[in-house]
Every structure is written in C-alpha cells, then in structure tokens.
N, CA, C, O and CB atoms as a CASP TS submission, in Angstrom:
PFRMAT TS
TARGET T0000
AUTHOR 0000-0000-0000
METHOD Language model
MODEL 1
PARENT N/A
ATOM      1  N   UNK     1       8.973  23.474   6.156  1.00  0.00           N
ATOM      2  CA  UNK     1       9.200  23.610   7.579  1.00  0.00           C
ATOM      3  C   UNK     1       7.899  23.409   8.359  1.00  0.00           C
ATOM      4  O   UNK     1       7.873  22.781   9.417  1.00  0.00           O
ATOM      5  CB  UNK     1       9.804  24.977   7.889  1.00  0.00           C
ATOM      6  N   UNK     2       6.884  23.933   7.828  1.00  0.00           N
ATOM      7  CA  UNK     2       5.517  23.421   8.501  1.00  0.00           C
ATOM      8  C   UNK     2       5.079  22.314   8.783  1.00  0.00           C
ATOM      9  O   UNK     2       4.548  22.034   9.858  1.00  0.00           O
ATOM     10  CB  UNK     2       4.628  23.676   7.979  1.00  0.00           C
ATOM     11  N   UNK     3       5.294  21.371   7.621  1.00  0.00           N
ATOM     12  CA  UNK     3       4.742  20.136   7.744  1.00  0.00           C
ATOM     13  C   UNK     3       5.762  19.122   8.513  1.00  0.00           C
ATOM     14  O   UNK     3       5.351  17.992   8.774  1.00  0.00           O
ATOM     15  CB  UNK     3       4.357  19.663   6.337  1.00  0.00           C
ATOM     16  N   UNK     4       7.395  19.597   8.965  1.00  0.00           N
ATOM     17  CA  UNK     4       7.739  19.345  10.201  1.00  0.00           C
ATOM     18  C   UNK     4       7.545  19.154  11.637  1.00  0.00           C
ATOM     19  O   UNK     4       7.698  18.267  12.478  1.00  0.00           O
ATOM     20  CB  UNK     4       8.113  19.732  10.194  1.00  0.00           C
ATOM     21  N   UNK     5       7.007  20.768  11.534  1.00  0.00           N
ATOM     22  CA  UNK     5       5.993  21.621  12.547  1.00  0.00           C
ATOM     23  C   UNK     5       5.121  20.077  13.127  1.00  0.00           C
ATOM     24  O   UNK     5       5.117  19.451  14.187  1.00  0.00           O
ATOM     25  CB  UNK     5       4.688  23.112  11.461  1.00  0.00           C
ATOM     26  N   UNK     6       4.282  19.883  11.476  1.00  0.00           N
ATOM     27  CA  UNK     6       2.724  19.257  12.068  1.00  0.00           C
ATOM     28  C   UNK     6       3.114  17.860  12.730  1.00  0.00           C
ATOM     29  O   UNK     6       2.936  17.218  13.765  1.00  0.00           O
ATOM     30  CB  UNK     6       1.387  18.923  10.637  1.00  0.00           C
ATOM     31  N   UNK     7       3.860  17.772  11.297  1.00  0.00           N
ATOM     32  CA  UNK     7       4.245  16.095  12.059  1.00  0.00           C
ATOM     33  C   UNK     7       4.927  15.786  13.223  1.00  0.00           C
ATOM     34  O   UNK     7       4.675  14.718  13.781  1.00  0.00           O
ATOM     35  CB  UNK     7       5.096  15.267  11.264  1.00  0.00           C
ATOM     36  N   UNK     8       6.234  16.994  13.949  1.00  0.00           N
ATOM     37  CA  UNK     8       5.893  16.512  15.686  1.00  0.00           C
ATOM     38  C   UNK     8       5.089  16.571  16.409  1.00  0.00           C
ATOM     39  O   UNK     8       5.014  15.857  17.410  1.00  0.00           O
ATOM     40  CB  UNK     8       6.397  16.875  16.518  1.00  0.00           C
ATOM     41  N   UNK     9       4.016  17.729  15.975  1.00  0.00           N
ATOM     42  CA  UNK     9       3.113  17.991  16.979  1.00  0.00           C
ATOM     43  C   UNK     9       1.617  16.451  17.064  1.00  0.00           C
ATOM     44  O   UNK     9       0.918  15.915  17.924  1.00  0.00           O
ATOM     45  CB  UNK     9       2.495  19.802  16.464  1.00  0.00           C
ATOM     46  N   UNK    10       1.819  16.371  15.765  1.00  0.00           N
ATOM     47  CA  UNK    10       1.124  15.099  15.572  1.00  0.00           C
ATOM     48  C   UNK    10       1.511  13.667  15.892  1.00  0.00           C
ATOM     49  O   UNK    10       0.803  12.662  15.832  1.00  0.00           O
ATOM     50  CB  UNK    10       0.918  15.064  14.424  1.00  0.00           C
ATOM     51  N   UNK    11       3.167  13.824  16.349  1.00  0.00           N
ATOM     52  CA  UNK    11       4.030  12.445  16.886  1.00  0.00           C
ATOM     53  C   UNK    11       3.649  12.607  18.708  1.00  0.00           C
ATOM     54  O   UNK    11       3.273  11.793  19.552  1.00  0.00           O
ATOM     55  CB  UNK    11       6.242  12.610  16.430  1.00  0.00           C
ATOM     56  N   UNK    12       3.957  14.017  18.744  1.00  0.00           N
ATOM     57  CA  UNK    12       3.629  13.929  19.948  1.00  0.00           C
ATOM     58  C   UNK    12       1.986  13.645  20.952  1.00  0.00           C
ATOM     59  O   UNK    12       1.834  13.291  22.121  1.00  0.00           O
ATOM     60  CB  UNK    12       4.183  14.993  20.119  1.00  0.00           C
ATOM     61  N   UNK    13       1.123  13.936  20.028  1.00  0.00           N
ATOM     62  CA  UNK    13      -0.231  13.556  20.240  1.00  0.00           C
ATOM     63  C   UNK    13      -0.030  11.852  20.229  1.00  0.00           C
ATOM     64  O   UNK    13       0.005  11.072  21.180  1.00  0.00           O
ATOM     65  CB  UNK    13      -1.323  14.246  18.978  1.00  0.00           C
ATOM     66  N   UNK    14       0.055  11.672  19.172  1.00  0.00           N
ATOM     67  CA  UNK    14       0.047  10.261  19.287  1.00  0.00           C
ATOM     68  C   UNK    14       1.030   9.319  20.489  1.00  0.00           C
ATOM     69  O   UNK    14       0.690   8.193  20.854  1.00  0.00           O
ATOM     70  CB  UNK    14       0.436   9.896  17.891  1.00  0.00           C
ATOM     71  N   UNK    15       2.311  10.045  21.005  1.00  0.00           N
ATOM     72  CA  UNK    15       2.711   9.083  22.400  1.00  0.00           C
ATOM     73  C   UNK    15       1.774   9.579  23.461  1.00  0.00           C
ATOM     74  O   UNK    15       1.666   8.670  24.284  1.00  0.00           O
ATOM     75  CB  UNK    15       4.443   9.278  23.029  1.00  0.00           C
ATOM     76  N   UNK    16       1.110  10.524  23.782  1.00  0.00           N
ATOM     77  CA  UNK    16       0.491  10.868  24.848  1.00  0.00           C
ATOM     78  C   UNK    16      -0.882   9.599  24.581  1.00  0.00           C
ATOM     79  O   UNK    16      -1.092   8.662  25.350  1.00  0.00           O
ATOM     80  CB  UNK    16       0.146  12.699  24.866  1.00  0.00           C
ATOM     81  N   UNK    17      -1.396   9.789  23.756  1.00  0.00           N
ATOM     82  CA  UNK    17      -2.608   8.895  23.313  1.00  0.00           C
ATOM     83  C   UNK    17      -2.198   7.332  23.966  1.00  0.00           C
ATOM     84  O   UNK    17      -2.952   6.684  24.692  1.00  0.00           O
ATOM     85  CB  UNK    17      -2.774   8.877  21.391  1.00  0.00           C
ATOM     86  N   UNK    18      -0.931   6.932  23.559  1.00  0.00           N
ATOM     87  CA  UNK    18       0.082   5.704  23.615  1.00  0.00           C
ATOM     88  C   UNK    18       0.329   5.336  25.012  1.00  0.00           C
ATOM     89  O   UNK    18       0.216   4.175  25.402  1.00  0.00           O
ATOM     90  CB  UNK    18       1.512   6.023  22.932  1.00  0.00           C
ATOM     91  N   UNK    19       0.721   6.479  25.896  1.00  0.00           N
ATOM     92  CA  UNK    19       1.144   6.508  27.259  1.00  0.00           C
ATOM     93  C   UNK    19       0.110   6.379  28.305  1.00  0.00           C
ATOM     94  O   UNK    19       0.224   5.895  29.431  1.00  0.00           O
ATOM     95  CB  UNK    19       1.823   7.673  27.481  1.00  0.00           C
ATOM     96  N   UNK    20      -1.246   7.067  27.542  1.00  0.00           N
ATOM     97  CA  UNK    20      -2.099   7.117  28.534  1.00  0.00           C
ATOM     98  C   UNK    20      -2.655   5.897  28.213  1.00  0.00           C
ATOM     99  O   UNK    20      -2.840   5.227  29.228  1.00  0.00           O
ATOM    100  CB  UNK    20      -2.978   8.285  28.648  1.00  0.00           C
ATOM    101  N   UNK    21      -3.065   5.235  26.980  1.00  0.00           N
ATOM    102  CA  UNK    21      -3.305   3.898  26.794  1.00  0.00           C
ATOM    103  C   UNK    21      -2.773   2.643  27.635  1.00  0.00           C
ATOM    104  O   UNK    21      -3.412   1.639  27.949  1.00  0.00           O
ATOM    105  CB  UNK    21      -2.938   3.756  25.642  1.00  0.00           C
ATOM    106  N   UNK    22      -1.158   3.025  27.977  1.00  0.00           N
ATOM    107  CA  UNK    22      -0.547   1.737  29.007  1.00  0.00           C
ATOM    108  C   UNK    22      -1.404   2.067  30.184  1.00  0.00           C
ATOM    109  O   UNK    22      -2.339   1.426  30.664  1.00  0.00           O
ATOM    110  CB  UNK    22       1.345   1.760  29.481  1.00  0.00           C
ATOM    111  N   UNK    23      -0.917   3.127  30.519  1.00  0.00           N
ATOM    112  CA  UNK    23      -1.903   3.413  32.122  1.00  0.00           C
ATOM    113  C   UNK    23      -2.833   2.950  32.134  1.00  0.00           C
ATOM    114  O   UNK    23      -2.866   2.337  33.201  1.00  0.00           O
ATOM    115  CB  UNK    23      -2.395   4.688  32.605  1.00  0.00           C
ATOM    116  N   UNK    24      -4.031   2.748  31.441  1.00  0.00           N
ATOM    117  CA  UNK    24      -5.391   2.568  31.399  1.00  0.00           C
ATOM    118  C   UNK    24      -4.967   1.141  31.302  1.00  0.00           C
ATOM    119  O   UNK    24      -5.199   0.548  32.355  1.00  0.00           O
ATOM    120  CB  UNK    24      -6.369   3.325  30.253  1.00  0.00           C
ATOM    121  N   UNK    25      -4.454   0.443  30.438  1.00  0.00           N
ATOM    122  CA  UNK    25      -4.159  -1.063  30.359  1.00  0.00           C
ATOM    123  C   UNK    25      -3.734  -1.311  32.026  1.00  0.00           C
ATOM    124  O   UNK    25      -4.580  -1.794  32.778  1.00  0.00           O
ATOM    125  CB  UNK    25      -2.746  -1.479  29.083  1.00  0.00           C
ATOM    126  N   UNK    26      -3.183  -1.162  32.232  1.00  0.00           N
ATOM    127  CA  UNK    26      -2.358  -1.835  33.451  1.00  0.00           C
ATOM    128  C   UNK    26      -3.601  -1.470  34.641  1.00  0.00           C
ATOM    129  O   UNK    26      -4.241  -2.364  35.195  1.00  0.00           O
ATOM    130  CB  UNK    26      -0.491  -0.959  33.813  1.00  0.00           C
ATOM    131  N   UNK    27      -3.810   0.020  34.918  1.00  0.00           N
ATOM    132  CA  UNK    27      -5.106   0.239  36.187  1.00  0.00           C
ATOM    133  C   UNK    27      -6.418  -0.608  35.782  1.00  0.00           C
ATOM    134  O   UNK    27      -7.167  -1.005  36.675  1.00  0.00           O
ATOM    135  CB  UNK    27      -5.708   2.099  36.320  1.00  0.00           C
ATOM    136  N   UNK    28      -6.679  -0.870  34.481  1.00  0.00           N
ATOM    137  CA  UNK    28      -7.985  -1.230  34.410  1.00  0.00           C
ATOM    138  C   UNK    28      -7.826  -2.903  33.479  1.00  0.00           C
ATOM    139  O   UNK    28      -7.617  -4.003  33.989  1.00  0.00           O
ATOM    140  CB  UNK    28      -8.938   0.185  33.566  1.00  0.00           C
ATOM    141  N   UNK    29      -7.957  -2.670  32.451  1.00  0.00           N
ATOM    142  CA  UNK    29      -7.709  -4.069  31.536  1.00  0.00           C
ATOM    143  C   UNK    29      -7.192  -3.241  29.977  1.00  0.00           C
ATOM    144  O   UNK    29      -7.342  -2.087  29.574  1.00  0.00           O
ATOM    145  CB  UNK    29      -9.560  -5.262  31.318  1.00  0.00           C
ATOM    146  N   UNK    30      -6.418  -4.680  29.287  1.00  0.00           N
ATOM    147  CA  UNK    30      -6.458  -3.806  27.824  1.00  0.00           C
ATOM    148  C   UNK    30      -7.245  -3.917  27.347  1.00  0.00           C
ATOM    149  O   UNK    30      -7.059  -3.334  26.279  1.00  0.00           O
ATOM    150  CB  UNK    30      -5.718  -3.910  26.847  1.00  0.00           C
ATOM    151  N   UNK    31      -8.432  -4.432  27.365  1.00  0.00           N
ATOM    152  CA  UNK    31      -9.699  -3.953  26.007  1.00  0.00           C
ATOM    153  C   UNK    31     -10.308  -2.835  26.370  1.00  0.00           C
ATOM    154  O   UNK    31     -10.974  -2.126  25.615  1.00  0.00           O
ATOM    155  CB  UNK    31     -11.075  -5.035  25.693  1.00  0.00           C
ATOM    156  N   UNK    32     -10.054  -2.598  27.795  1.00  0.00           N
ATOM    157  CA  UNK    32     -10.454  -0.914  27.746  1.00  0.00           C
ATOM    158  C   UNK    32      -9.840  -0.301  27.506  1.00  0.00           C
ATOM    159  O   UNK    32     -10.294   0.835  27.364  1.00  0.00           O
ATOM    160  CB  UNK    32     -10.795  -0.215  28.592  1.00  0.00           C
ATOM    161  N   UNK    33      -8.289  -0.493  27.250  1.00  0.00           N
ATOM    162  CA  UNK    33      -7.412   0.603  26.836  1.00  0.00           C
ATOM    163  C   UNK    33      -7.486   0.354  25.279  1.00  0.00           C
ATOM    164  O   UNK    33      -7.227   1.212  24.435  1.00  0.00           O
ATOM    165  CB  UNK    33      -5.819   0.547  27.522  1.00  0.00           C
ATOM    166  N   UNK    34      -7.693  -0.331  25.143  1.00  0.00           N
ATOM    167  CA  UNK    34      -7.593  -0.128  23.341  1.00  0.00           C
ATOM    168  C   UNK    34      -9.053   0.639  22.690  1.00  0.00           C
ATOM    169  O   UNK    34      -9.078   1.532  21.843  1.00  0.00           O
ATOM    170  CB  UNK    34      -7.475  -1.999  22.452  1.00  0.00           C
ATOM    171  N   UNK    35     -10.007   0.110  23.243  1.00  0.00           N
ATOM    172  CA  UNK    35     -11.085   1.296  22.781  1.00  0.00           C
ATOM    173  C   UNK    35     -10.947   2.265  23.224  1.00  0.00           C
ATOM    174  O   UNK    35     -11.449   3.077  22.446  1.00  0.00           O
ATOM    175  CB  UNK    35     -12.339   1.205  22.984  1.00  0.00           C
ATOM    176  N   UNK    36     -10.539   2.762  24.077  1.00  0.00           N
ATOM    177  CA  UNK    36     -10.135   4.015  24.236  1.00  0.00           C
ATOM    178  C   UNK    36      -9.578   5.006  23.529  1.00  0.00           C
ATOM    179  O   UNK    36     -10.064   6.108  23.273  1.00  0.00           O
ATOM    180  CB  UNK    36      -9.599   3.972  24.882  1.00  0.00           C
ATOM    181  N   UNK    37      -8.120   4.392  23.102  1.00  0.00           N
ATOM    182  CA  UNK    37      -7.006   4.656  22.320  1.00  0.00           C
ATOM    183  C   UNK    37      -7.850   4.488  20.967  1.00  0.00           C
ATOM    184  O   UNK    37      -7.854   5.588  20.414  1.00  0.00           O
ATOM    185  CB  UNK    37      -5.632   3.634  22.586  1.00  0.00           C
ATOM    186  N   UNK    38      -8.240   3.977  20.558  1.00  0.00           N
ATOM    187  CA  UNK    38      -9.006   3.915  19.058  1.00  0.00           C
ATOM    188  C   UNK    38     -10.291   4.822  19.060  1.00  0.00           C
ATOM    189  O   UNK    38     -10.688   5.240  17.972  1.00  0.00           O
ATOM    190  CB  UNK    38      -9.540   2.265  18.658  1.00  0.00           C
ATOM    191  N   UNK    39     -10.900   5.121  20.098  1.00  0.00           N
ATOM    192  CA  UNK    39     -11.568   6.631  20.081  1.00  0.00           C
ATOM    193  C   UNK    39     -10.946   7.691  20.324  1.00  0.00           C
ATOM    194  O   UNK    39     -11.552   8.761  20.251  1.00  0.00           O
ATOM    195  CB  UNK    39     -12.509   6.827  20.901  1.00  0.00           C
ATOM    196  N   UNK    40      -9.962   7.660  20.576  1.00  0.00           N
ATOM    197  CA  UNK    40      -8.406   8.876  20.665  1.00  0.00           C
ATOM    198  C   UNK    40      -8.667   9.058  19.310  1.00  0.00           C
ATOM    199  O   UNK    40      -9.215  10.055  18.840  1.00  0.00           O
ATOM    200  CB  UNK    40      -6.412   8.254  21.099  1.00  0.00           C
ATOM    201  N   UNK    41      -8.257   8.052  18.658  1.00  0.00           N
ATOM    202  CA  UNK    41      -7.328   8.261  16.985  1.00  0.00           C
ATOM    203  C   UNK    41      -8.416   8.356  16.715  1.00  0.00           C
ATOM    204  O   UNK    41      -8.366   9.564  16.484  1.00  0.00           O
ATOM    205  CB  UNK    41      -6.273   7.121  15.996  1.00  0.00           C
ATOM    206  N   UNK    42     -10.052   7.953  16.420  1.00  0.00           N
ATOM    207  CA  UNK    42     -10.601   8.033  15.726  1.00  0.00           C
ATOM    208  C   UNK    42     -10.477   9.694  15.325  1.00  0.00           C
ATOM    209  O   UNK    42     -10.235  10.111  14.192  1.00  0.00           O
ATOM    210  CB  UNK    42     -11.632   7.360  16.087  1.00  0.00           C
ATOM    211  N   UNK    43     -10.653  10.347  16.269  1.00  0.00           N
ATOM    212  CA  UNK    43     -10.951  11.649  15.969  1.00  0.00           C
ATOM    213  C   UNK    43      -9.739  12.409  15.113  1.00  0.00           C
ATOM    214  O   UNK    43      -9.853  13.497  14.547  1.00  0.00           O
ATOM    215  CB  UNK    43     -11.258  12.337  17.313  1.00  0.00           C
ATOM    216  N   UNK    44      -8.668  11.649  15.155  1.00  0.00           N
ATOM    217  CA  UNK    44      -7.376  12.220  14.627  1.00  0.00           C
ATOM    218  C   UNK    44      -6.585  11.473  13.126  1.00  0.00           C
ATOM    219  O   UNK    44      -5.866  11.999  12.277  1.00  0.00           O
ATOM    220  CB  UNK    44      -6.341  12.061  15.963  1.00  0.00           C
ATOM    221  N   UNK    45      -6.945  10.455  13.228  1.00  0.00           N
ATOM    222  CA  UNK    45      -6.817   9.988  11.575  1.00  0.00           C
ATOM    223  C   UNK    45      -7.287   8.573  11.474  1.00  0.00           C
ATOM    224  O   UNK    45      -7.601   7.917  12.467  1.00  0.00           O
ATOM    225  CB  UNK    45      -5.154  10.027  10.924  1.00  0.00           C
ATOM    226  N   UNK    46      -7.329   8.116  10.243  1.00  0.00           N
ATOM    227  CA  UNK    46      -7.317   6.520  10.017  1.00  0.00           C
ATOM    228  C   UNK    46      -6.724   5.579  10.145  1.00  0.00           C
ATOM    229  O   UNK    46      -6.514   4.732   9.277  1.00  0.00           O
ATOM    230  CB  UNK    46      -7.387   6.201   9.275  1.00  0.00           C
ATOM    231  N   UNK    47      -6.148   5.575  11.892  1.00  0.00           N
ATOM    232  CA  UNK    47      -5.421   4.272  12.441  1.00  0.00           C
ATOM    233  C   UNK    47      -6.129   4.086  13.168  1.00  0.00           C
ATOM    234  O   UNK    47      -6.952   4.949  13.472  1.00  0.00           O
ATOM    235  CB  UNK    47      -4.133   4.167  12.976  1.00  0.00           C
ATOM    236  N   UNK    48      -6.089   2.484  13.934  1.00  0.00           N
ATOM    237  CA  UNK    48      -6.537   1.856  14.718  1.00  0.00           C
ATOM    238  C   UNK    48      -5.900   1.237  15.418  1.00  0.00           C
ATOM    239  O   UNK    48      -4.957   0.815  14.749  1.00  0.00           O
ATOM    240  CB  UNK    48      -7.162   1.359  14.390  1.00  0.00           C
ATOM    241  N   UNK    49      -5.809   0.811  16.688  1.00  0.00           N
ATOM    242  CA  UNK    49      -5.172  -0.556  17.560  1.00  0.00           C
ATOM    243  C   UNK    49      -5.472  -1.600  17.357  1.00  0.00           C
ATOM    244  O   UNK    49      -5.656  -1.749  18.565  1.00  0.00           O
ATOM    245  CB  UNK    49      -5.340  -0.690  18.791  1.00  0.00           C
ATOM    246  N   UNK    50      -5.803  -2.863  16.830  1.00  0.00           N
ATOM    247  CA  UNK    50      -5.645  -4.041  16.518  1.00  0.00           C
ATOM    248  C   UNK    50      -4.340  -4.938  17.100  1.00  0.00           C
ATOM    249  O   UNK    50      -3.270  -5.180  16.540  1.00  0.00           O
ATOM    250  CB  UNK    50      -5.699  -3.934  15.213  1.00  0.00           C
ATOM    251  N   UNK    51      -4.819  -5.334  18.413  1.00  0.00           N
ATOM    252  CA  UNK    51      -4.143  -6.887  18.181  1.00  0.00           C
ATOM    253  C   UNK    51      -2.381  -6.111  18.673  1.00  0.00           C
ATOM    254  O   UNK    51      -1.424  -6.753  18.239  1.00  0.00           O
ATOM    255  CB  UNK    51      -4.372  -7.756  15.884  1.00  0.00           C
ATOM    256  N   UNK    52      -2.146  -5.225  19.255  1.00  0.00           N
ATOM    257  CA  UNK    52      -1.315  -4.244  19.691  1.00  0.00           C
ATOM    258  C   UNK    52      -0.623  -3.435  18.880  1.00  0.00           C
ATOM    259  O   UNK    52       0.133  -2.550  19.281  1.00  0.00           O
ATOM    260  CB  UNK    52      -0.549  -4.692  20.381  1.00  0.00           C
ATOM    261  N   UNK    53      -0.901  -3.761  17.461  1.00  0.00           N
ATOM    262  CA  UNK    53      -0.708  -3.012  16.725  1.00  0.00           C
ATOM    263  C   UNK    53      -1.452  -1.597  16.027  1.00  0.00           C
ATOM    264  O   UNK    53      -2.651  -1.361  16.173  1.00  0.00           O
ATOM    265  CB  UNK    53      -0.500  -3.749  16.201  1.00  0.00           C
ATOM    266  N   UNK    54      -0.628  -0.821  15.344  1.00  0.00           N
ATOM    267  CA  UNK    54      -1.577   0.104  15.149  1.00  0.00           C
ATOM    268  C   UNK    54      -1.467  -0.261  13.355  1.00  0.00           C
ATOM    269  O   UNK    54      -0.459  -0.448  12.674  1.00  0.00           O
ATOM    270  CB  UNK    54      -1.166   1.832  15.864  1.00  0.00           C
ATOM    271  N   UNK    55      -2.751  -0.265  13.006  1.00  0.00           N
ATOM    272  CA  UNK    55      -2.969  -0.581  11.435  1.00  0.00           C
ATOM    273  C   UNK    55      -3.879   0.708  11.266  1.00  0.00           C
ATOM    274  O   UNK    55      -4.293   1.529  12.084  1.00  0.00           O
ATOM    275  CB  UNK    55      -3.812  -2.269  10.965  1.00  0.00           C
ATOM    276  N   UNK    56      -4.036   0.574   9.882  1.00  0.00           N
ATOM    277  CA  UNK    56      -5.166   1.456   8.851  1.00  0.00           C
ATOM    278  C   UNK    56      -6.457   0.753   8.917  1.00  0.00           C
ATOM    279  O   UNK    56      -6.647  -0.428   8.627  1.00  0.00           O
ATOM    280  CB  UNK    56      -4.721   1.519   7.104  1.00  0.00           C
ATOM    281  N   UNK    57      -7.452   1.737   9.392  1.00  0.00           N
ATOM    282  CA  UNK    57      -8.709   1.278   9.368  1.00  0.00           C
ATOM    283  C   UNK    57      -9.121   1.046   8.168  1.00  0.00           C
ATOM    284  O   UNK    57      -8.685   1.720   7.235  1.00  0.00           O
ATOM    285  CB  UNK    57      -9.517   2.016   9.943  1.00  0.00           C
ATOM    286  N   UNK    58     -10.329  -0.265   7.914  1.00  0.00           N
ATOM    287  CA  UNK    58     -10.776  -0.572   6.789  1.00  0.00           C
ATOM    288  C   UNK    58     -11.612   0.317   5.976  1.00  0.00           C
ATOM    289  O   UNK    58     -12.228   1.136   6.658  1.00  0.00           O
ATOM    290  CB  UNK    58     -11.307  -1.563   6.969  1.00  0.00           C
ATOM    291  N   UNK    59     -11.807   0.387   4.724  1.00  0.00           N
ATOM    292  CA  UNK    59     -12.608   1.520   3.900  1.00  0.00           C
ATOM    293  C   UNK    59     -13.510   0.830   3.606  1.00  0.00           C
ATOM    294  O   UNK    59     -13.242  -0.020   2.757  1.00  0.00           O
ATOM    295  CB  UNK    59     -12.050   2.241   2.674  1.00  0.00           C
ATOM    296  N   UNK    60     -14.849   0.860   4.104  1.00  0.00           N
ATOM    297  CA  UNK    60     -16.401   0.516   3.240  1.00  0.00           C
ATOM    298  C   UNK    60     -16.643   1.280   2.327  1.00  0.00           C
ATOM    299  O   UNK    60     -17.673   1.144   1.665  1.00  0.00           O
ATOM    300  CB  UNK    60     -17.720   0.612   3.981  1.00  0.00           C
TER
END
C-alpha cells in the first residue's frame, strides 16, 4: 500500500513539473522549458526531456 502511496505522490510531482513546463514553453520558449523541467527531474530521478520526450539519462 505504500509504494502506491509513493508512486501517486511521485505521478503527481511529475504533472506539476509537466504543467509548469508548458507554461514556461509557451510564456517564454521551449529550450527554456526543457532545462528547466530537466533540473526539476534532475533532483528527483534519472529522467530527462529529450526531443519532447522523457527518456533515461545516460550512465558514464
């Protein structure tokens, strides 16, 4: 039941991240909304925005 718990609370982080990303696209440009949004996630797991997608960041 917890890891229910985490994973909406963690779905829901991620549309807010998502939502505020369009806003920023549309008021400003999308390459500022995508670095943005990819310093969002950085702090929250190993995805990235690429290309409007969200992928797995690469492992060095």
């Amino acid at each position: 039941m917890e890891a229910s718990h985490e994973k909406r609370e963690q779905s829901q982080q991620l549309l807010e991240i998502a939502k505020t990303g369009v806003e920023r696209a549309i008021e400003t440009d999308e390459e500022e909304a995508i670095a943005w949004m990819n310093q969002q996630l950085e702090n929250k797991s190993d995805l990235l925005i690429k290309n409007g997608s969200i992928t797995e960041k690469s492992r060095s």
